[in-house]
N, C-alpha and C positions, 0 to 999 in steps of 0.2 A: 528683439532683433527683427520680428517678423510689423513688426509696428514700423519699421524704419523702413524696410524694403518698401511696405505699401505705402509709405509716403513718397520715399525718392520716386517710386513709380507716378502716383500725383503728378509729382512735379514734371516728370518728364515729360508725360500726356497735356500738361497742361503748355509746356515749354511748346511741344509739336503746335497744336492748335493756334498760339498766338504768334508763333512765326507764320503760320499761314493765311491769320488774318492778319498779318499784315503785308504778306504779299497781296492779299486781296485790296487792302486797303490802303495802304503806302502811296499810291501814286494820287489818291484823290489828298497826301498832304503834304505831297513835294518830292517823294522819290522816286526814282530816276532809274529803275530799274534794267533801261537798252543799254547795249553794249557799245562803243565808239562807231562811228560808222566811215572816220577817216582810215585811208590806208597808210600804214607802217610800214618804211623801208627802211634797214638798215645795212651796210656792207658788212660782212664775215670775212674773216682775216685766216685760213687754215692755214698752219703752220704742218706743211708736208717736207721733209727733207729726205 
């Protein structure tokens, strides 16, 4: 049981790391990491009676 732990543990440190290089790295191969920079307007309908 303790062999399993320290694996899933492995993995999860391993999982952190490569999500962060690829925030590092992602955009030098095409990802698009900014948020829209158009404004969003929509009309709200509340229903007060």
């Amino acid at each position: 049981m303790g062999r399993l732990i320290k694996y899933l543990l492995y993995l999860v440190i391993l999982a952190g790391i490569g999500l962060v290089a690829y925030a590092y790295v992602g955009p030098w191969f095409g990802a698009d990491f900014n948020a829209p920079l158009e404004e969003v307007r929509k009309p709200v309908v509340l229903n007060a009676n």
